[in-house]
C-alpha positions in Angstrom: -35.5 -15.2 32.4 -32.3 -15.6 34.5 -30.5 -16.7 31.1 -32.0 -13.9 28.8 -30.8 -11.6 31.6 -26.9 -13.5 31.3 -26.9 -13.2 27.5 -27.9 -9.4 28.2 -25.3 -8.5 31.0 -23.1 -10.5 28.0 -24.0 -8.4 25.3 -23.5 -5.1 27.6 -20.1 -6.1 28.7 -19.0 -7.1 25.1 -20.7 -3.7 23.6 -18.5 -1.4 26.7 -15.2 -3.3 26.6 -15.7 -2.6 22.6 -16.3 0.8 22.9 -13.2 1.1 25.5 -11.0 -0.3 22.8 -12.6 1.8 20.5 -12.2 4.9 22.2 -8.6 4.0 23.2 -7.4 3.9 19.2 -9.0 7.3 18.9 -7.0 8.6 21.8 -3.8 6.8 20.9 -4.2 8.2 16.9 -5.2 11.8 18.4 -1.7 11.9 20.3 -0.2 12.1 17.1 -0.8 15.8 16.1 0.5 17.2 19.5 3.3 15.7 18.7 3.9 17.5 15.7 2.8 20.3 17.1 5.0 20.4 20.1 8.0 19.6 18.0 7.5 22.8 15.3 6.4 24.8 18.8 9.5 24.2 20.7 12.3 22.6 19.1 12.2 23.6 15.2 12.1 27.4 17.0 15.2 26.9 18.5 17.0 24.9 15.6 16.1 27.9 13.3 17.1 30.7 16.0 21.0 28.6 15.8 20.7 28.9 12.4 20.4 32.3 12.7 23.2 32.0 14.8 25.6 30.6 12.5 24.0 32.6 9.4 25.6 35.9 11.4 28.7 34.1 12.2 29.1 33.0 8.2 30.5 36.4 6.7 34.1 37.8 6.9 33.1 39.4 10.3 29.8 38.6 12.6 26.7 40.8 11.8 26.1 41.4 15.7 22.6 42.7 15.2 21.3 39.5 13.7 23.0 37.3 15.8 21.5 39.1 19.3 18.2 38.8 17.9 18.5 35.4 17.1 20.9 34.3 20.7 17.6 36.6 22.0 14.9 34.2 20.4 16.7 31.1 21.1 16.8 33.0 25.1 13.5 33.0 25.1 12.3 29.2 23.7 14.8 27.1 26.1 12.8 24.0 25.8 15.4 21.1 26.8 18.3 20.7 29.4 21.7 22.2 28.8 20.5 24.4 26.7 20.5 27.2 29.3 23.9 26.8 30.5 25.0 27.1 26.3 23.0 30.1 25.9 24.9 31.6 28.6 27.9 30.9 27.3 27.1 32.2 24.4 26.1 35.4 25.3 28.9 35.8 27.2 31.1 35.3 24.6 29.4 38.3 22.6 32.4 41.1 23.7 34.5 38.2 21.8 32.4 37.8 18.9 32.2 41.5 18.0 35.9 41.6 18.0 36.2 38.9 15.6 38.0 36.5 17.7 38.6 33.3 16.2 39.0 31.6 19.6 35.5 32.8 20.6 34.2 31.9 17.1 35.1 28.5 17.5 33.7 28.0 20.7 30.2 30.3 19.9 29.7 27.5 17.0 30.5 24.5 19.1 27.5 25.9 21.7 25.1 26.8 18.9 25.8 22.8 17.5 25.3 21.5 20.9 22.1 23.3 21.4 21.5 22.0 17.9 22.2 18.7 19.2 19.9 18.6 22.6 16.7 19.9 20.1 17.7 17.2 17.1 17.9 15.0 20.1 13.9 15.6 21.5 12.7 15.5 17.9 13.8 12.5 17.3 12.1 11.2 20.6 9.1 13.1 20.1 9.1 11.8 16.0 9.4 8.1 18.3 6.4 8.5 20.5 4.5 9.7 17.4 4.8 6.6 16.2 4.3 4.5 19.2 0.9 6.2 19.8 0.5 5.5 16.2 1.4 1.5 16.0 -0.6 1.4 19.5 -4.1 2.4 17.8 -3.2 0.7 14.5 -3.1 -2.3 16.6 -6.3 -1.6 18.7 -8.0 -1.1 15.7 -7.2 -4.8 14.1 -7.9 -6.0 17.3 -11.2 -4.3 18.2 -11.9 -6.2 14.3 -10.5 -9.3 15.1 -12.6 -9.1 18.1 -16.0 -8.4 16.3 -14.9 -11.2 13.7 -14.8 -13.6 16.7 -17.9 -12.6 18.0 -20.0 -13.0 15.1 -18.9 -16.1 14.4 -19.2 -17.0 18.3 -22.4 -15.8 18.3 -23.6 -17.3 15.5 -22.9 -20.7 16.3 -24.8 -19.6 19.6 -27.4 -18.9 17.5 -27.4 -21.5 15.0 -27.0 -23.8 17.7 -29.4 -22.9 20.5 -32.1 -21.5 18.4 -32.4 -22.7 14.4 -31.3 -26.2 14.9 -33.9 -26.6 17.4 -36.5 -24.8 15.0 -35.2 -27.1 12.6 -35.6 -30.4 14.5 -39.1 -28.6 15.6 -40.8 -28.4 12.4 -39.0 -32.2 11.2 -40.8 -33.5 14.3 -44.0 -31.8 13.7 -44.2 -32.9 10.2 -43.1 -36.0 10.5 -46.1 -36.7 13.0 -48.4 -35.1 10.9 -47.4 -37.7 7.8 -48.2 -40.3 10.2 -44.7 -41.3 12.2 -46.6 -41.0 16.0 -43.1 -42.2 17.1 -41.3 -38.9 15.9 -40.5 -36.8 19.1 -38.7 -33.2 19.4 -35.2 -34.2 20.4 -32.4 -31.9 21.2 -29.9 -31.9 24.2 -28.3 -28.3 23.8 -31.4 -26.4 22.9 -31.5 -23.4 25.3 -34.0 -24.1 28.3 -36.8 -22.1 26.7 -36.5 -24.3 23.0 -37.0 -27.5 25.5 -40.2 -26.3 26.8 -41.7 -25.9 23.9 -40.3 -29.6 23.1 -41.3 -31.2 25.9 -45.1 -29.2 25.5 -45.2 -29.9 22.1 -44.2 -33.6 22.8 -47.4 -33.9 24.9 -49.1 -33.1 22.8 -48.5 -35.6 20.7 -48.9 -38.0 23.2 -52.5 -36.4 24.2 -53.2 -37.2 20.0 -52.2 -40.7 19.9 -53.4 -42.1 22.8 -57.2 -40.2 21.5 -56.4 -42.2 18.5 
């Protein structure tokens, strides 16, 4: 009973550390689409709003309108650092802009391509612990199958072992008896503690029948 009750606590511990690895590629594949997600929420906003930007800035003078709403919507999604501080600039620059100086156009564009620059910057990080959390459950998953291959094949010699080799050597020693070998025992070392009962009661008997004989 103390054994059966092992091989249980065995089987339980086996079946939770499984579902634990389980459970962890699941989480590790899941992480993926917030990823994506947070990258079109925050930083493909404020790459489009500079493109805005520089859309306004293109033609023979800047088309102020367009470019306010878009220095406004880039305002409002400031998702990484120095972006602020560039956004300030920017807007301070405006007076500048509307005059069509080329002094403040040159420096409006080297803002917008730094803010471009900080947001290329986290996408490429986020696109990078996309895939970590990606490799990390692809591996957890060939592991959690390496790990059932081994166990089958663990237990299965377990089984093989401790319980149809001894049924084996069990019915060779039985029938071997009964076609008249009174010699032939039940014989196996690693049988599991419950097989060798039944050897050693099953060897009495034959002992009982021979010496009746």
């Amino acid at each position: 009973m103390r054994r059966t009750g092992t091989i249980n606590g065995i089987f339980l511990l086996l079946a939770a550390f499984n579902l634990l690895i389980s459970f962890g590629a699941i989480w590790s594949l899941q992480r993926i689409e917030p990823e994506i997600e947070r990258i079109n929420r925050r930083n493909v906003f404020s790459l489009d709003a500079c493109e805005k930007m520089l859309q306004a800035m293109a033609r023979d003078r800047v088309e102020m309108d367009q470019f306010r709403r878009a220095l406004s919507k880039a305002e409002g999604h400031i998702t990484e650092k120095g972006e602020r501080e560039c956004l300030n600039r920017i807007r301070s620059l405006l007076p500048g802009l509307a005059a069509g100086r080329k002094e403040a156009l040159d420096e409006a564009a080297d803002k917008i391509a730094e803010i471009s620059k900080f947001n290329k910057q986290a996408i490429e990080r986020a696109v990078h612990e996309a895939k970590r959390f990606r490799k990390a459950g692809a591996w957890s998953i060939v592991f959690l199958a390496l790990f059932f291959f081994l166990n089958v094949l663990y237990f299965g010699w377990k089984f093989r072992r401790g319980l149809l080799i001894p049924l084996e050597e069990l019915s060779a020693a039985v029938e071997a008896f009964l076609a008249g070998d009174t010699l032939r025992r039940c014989n196996t070392p690693y049988a599991e503690e419950e097989m060798k009962k039944i050897f050693r009661a099953v060897n009495e008997l034959m002992d009982r029948i021979c010496r009746f004989k």
